[in-house]
C-alpha positions in Angstrom: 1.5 21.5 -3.8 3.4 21.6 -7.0 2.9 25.0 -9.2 2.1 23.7 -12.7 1.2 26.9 -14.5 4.5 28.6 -14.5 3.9 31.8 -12.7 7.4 32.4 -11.0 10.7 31.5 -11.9 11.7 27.8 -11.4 8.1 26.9 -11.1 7.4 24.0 -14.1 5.4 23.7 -16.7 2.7 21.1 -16.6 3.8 18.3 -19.2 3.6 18.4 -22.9 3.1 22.4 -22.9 5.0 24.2 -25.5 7.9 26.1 -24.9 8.1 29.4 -22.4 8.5 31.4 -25.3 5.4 30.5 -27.1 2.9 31.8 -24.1 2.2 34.9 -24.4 1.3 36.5 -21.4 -0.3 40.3 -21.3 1.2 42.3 -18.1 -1.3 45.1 -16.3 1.4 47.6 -16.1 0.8 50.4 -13.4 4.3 51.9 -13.8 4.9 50.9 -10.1 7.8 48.4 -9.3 5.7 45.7 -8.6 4.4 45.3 -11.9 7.6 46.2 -13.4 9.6 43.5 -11.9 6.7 41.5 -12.9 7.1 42.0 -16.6 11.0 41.6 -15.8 10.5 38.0 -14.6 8.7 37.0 -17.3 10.6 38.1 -19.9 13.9 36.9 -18.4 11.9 33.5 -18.2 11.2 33.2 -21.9 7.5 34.0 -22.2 6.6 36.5 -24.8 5.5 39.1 -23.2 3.1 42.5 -23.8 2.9 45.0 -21.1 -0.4 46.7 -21.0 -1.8 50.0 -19.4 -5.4 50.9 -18.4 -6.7 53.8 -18.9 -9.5 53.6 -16.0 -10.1 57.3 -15.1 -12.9 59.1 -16.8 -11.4 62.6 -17.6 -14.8 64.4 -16.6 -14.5 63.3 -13.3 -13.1 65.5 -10.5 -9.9 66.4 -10.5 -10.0 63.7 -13.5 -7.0 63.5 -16.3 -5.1 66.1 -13.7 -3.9 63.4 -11.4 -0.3 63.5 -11.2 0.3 60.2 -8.9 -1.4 56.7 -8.3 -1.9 54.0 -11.1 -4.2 56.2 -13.3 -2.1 58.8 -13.9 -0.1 60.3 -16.8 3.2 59.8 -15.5 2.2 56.0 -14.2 2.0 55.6 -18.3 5.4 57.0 -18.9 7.2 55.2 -16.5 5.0 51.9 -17.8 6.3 52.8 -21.1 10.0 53.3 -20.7 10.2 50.3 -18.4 8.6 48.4 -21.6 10.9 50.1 -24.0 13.4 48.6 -21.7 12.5 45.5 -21.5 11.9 45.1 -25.0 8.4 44.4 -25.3 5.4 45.6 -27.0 3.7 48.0 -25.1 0.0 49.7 -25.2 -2.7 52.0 -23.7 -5.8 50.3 -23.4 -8.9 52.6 -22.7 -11.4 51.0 -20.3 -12.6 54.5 -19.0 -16.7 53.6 -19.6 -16.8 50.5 -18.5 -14.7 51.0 -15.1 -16.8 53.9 -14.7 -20.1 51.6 -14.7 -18.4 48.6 -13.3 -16.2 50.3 -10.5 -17.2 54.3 -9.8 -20.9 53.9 -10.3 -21.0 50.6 -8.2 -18.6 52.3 -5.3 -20.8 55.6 -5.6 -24.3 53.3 -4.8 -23.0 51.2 -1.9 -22.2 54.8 -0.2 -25.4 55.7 -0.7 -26.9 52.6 0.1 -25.0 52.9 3.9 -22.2 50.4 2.8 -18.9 50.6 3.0 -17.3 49.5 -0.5 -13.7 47.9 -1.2 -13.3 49.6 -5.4 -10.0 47.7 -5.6 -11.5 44.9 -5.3 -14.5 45.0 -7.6 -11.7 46.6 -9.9 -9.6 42.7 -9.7 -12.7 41.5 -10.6 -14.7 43.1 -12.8 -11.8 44.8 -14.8 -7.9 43.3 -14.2 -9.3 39.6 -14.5 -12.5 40.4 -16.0 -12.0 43.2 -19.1 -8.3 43.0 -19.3 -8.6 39.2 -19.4 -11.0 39.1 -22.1 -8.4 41.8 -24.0 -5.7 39.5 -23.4 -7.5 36.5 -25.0 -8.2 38.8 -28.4 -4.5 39.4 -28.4 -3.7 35.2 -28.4 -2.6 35.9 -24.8 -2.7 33.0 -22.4 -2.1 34.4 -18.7 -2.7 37.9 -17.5 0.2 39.1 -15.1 0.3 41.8 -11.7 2.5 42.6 -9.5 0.3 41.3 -6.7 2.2 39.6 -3.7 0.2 36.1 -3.8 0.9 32.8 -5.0 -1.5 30.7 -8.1 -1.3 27.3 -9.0 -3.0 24.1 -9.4 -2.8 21.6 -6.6 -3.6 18.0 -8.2 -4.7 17.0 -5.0 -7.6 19.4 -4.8 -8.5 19.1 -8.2 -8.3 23.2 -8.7 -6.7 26.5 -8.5 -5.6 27.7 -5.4 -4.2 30.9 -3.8 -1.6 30.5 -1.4 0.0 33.5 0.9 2.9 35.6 -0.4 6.3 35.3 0.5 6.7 38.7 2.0 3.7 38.7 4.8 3.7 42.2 5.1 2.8 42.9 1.9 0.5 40.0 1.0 -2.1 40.9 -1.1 -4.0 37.6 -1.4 -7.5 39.5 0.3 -7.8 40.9 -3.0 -8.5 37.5 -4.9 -11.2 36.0 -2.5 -13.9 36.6 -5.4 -11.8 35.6 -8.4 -13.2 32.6 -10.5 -11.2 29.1 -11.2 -11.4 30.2 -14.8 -9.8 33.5 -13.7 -7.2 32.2 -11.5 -6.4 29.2 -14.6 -5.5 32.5 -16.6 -3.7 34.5 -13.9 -0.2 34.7 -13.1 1.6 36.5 -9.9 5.2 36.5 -10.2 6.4 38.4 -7.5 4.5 36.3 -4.9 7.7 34.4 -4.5 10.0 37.7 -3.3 9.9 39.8 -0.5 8.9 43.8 -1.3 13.1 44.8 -0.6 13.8 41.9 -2.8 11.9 43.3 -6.1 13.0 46.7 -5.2 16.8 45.2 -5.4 15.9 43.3 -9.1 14.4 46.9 -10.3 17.9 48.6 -9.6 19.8 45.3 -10.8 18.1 45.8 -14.3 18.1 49.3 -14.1 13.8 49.5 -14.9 14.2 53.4 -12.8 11.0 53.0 -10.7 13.1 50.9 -7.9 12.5 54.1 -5.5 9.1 54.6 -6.9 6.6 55.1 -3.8 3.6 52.3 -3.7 0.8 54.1 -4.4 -1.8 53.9 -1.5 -5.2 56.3 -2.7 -8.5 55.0 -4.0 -7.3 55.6 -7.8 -9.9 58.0 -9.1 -10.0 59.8 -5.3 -6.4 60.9 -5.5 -6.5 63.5 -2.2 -8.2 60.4 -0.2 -11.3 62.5 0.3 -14.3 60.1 -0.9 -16.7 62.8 1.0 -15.4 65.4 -1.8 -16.1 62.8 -4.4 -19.4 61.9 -3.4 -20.3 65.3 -3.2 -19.5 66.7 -6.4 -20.0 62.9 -8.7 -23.6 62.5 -7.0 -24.5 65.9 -5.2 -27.7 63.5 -4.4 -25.8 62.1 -1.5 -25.8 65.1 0.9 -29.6 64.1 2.6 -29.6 65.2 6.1 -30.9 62.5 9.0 -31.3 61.8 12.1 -28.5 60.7 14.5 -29.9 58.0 17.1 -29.0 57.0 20.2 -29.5 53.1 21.1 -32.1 53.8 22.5 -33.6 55.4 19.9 -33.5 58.9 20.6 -32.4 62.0 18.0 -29.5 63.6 19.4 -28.2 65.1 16.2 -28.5 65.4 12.3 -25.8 64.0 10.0 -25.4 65.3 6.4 -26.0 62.3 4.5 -25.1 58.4 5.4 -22.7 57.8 2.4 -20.8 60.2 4.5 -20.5 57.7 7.4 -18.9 54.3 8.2 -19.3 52.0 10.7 -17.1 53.0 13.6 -16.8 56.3 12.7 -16.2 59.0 15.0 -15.0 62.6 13.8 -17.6 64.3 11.8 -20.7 63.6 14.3 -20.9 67.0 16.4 -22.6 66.0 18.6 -22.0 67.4 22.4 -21.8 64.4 24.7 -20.3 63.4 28.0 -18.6 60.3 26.2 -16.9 59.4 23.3 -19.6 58.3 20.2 -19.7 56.6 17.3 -21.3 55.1 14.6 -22.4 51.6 15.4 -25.3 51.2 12.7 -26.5 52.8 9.7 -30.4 52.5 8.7 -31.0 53.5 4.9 -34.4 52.4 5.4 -34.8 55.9 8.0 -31.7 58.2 6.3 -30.7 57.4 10.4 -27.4 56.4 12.1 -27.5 55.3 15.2 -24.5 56.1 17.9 -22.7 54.2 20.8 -19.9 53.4 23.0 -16.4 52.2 21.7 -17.9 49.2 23.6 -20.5 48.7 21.1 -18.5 49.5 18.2 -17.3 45.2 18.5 -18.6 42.5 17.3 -18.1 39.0 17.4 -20.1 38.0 14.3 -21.5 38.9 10.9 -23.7 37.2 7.8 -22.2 37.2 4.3 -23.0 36.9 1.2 -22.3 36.6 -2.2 -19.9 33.9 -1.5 -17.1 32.7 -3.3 -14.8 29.8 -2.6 -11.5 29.6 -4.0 -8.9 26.9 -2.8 -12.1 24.4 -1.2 -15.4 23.9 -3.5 -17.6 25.3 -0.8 -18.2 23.9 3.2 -21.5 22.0 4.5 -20.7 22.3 8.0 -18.9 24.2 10.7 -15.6 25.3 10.2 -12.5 26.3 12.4 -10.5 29.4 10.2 -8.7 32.3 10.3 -10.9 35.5 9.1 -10.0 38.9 8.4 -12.6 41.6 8.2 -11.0 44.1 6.3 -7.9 44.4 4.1 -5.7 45.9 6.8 -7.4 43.9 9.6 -5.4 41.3 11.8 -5.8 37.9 11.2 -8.2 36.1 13.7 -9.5 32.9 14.7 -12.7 32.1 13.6 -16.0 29.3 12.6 -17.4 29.5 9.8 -21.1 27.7 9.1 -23.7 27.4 6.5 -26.3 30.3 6.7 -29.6 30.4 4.8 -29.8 31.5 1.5 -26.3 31.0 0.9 -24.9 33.3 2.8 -21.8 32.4 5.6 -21.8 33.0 9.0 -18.8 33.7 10.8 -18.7 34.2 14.5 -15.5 35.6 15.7 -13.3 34.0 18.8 -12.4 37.5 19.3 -14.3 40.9 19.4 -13.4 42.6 16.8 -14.2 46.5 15.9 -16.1 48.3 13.2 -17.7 45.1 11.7 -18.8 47.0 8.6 -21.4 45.8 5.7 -19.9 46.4 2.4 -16.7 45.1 3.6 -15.0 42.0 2.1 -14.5 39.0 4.7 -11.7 36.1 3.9 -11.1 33.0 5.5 -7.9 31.5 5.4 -6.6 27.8 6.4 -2.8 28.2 6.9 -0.9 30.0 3.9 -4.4 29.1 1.6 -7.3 31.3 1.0 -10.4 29.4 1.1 -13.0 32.0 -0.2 -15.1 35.1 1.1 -17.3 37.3 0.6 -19.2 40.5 1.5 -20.1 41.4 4.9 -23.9 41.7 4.5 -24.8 43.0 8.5 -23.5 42.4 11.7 -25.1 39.6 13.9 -25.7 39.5 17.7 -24.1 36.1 19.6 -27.5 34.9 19.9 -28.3 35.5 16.5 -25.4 33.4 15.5 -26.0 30.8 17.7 -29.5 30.2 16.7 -28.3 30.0 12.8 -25.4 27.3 14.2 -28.0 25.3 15.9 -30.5 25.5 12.5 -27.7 23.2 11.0 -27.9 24.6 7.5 -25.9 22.1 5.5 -25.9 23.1 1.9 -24.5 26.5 0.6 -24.0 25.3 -3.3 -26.3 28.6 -4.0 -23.5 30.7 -3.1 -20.6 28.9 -4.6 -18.9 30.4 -7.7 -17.3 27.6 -9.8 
């Protein structure tokens, strides 16, 4: 595949496009070194660059404009700014506070309550980094928004679209995050550092002497800074503490729980409940404010429905499929099928058991180094259940598809 879009050094420019220095290209700055380096590249390539930071965090919230860490914080600006002053480009705060709230916090808070287990980062790439910012870049005559996310974007002729190929650095390959991004999107989106390992943009960072080389990745849910969502749920939407029953299999109470936006799937500390074996939570039922409790056993699974597909490096699939899948974002890679479900949803049955299948949850198929699409883990199906859908033969999932 040849890159035609310029989004790392060395990469060309498709023919007859006007000189580096006449794209402009707005950079998300998040004063970490990724994003730094980042802007570096492209600078040092020619484009005319703007590094930009988003103010995302809704000061009422708890512990809100007091964060002193993580991408939302004061001193991420600061170190975004001096890194820009730097560099020698133009440089601004852009506030996005209301419409990350109703895009990102108000969409993570109702999945809790709704028994899911929401990804915000990655309803954050979409909605806000390649969604807002995107349309912010436009108004400023930008033509590509830049991150410091490890993944690779360009246009194979051959497949006639965008595609996201694997980063260099495997161990901190971040293409899971772009299952759901639109060809439009990805047309407008550029990943510089997809071509270097992590040690190798920490090394450019000192080499240009940007001062967040050392800088700590920052690992918290941005607007949950101490990692305690059960805190935040508690005090943004006091609504969520409704006490339930806890279920056995078969069905009978053997405790209460304080809430199900409290609870994930696999789950174990937390339950109290006094039992001979180890317990967890296998299922939650929002319909009966219940979870429902197992083995370790029957915390795996070996297949699950999703929906609200999107395919990104393939137009979509009419019949079964041999892939590797990954469940969550820190989940191993494993072999999978994938197969037309009804109503546009995929099914993917698992070669493997794999543990804490949880709804909410982002699945992504990959075919070698490229990501083919995904989607949302809707529930978790038995082997028979998936079985039966194979044999259906459900042959169109266009409904599903995201052009």
């Amino acid at each position: 595949m040849e890159r035609t879009n310029g989004t790392a050094p060395g990469w060309p420019l498709p023919p007859g496009a006007p000189p580096k220095h006449k794209i402009r290209v707005v950079v998300a700055m998040s004063g970490g070194v990724d994003s730094s380096v980042a802007a570096a590249l492209l600078k040092k390539e020619g484009y005319d660059v703007i590094g930009i930071t988003m103010q995302l965090w809704p000061s009422d919230l708890p512990y809100g404009q007091f964060s002193e860490s993580g991408c939302c914080s004061l001193t991420a600006v600061e170190d975004a700014r001096r890194v820009a002053y730097k560099l020698g480009i133009p440089y601004y705060v852009v506030n996005f506070q209301e419409p990350f709230r109703e895009a990102v916090i108000d969409a993570f808070v109702e999945e809790y309550l709704r028994g899911e287990t929401p990804n915000p980062c990655l309803i954050c790439n979409q909605r806000v980094k390649f969604g807002l910012l995107l349309q912010k870049a436009m108004e400023l005559g930008a033509d590509y928004v830049a991150t410091g996310h490890y993944a690779r974007i360009g246009y194979d002729p051959e497949r006639g679209r965008y595609v996201v190929r694997k980063s260099r650095d495997p161990l901190k390959d971040q293409t899971y995050t772009f299952y759901g991004q639109t060809q439009e999107q990805l047309a407008h989106t550029l990943t510089p550092c997809g071509d270097y390992t992590k040690e190798e943009i920490r090394a450019l960072a000192r080499e240009w002497n940007l001062g967040v080389a050392s800088k700590p990745d920052s690992q918290e849910i941005c607007f949950i800074p101490d990692n305690d969502y059960r805190r935040f749920l508690r005090e943004y939407r006091p609504e969520a503490y409704n006490p339930g029953p806890i279920l056995d299999k078969h069905g009978r109470r053997i405790g209460t729980h304080d809430g199900i936006a409290f609870y994930t799937v696999g789950q174990r500390k937390g339950l109290r409940i006094s039992s001979g074996q180890r317990l967890y939570v296998i299922a939650i039922d929002k319909e009966n404010n219940a979870l429902i409790v197992g083995t370790e056993e029957d915390v795996l699974g070996t297949a699950l429905a999703v929906r609200d597909v999107n395919w990104v490096s393939i137009p979509g699939i009419d019949r079964p499929r041999r892939v590797r899948a990954k469940i969550r974002y820190n989940a191993p890679e494993v072999d999978a099928e994938i197969f037309p479900g009804p109503g546009g949803q995929v099914v993917t049955r698992l070669i493997e058991p794999q543990r804490a299948i949880s709804p909410g949850q982002a699945v992504v198929w990959y075919d070698g180094e490229y990501l083919l699409g995904g989607g949302i883990i809707d529930r978790q199906l038995s082997a028979e259940e998936a079985e039966s859908l194979r044999a259906a033969g459900h042959t169109s999932i266009a409904s599903g598809v995201q052009q």
